[in-house]
C-alpha positions, 0 to 999 in steps of 0.5 A: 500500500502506497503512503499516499493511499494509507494517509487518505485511509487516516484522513477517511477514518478521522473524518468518521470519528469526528462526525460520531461525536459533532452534532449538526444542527437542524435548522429545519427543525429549528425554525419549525418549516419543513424540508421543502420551505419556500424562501418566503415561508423561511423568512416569515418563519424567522420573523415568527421566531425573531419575535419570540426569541429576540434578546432586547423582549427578554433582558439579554437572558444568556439561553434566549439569546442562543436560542436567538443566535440559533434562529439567525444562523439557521436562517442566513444558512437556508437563505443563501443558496451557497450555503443551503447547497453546503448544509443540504450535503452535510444532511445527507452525510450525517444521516448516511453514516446514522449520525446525530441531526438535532435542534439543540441549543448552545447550553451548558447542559447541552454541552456537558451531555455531550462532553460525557458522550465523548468521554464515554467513547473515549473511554471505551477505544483501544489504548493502542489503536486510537487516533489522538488526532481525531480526539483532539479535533473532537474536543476543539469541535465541541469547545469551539471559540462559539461554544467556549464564549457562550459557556464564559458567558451563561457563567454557570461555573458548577456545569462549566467545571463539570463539563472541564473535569470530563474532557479532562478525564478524556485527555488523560490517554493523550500524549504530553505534548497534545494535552499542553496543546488542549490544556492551553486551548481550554484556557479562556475557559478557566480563566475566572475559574481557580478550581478549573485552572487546578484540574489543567495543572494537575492533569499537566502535571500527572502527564510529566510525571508519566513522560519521565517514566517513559523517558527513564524505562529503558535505562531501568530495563537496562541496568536490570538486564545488565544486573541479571548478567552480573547474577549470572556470571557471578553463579557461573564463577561457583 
């Protein structure tokens, strides 16, 4: 098998891992039209939604005003055709591989559920043949700059520490190097937050500790094997 052939198989099986976790949202759904909606049914249905949702009728309620970012992306996607057309393929994708399609908003809830979902997957692969990349992309997916300004926002910090152990608890598995890279993404995420900022510390801290024992092994396998040679030599001297 050529390289170029094995990197398109990693790069396949990483896309497949990626969508078993990212959730794409139904902005049908989410606007309450059905599939076949003309563009003018679309926009009578996002003034209907606007109208309810809109944050200036509700105080700037942090969950109203993702329900509202919700509403306004699902429209400007279904009005342009350039991007419907995209949307339209990533329908399709996601229900061919049986993957999640739902309206759920931006939440703290929300996202700790999924977050124990990632765990829960990571959790249950194969030490030695899980893709670290693919559970990187997967984390920064869930936690992305949208996600992670809504989270700082809503400041509900008993989910959001919640939400950081069980990511945390996932990047366990990860190599040294890959969980600073994490540790200094979720950063902004603890930023107000000393018991979060803890949890990152000691986690870099536990993988330190490992990556010296991994370091140190093979000289201790060494000095052991060399200590089994002395033993010997020295029964044969008898």
């Amino acid at each position: 098998m050529t390289a170029n052939k094995t990197n398109r198989i990693i790069k396949i099986k990483i896309t497949i891992l990626q969508l078993s976790f990212a959730r794409l949202k139904d902005y049908y759904a989410i606007l309450d039209i059905p599939v076949s909606a003309s563009v003018i049914e679309i926009k009578k249905a996002y003034r209907k939604m606007a109208m309810i949702y809109h944050p200036d009728k509700h105080n700037n309620d942090p969950y109203l005003i993702s329900r509202f970012d919700d509403v306004k992306e699902a429209y400007e996607t279904l009005i342009n055709p350039y991007k419907k057309d995209i949307y339209l393929q990533q329908r399709w994708l996601y229900k061919a591989q049986a993957q999640s399609i739902g309206e759920e908003t931006i939440t703290p809830p929300n996202i700790l559920k999924q977050a124990l979902e990632l765990n829960k997957a990571v959790a249950q692969m194969d030490i030695h043949r899980m893709n670290h990349v693919a559970i990187i992309s997967n984390i920064k997916n869930l936690i992305n700059a949208d996600v992670m300004g809504k989270l700082v926002a809503f400041d509900e910090q008993e989910i959001n520490q919640t939400i950081l152990h069980t990511l945390v608890r996932a990047m366990r598995i990860l190599p040294l190097q890959q969980a600073v890279e994490l540790c200094d993404y979720l950063s902004p995420l603890v930023k107000n937050d000393p018991a979060g900022q803890e949890a990152l510390s000691q986690l870099l801290q536990y993988k330190q500790k490992q990556k010296r024992k991994e370091l140190l092994q093979p000289f201790i396998i060494f000095l052991l094997v060399l200590i089994i040679c002395f033993l010997i030599w020295i029964s044969g001297k008898k």
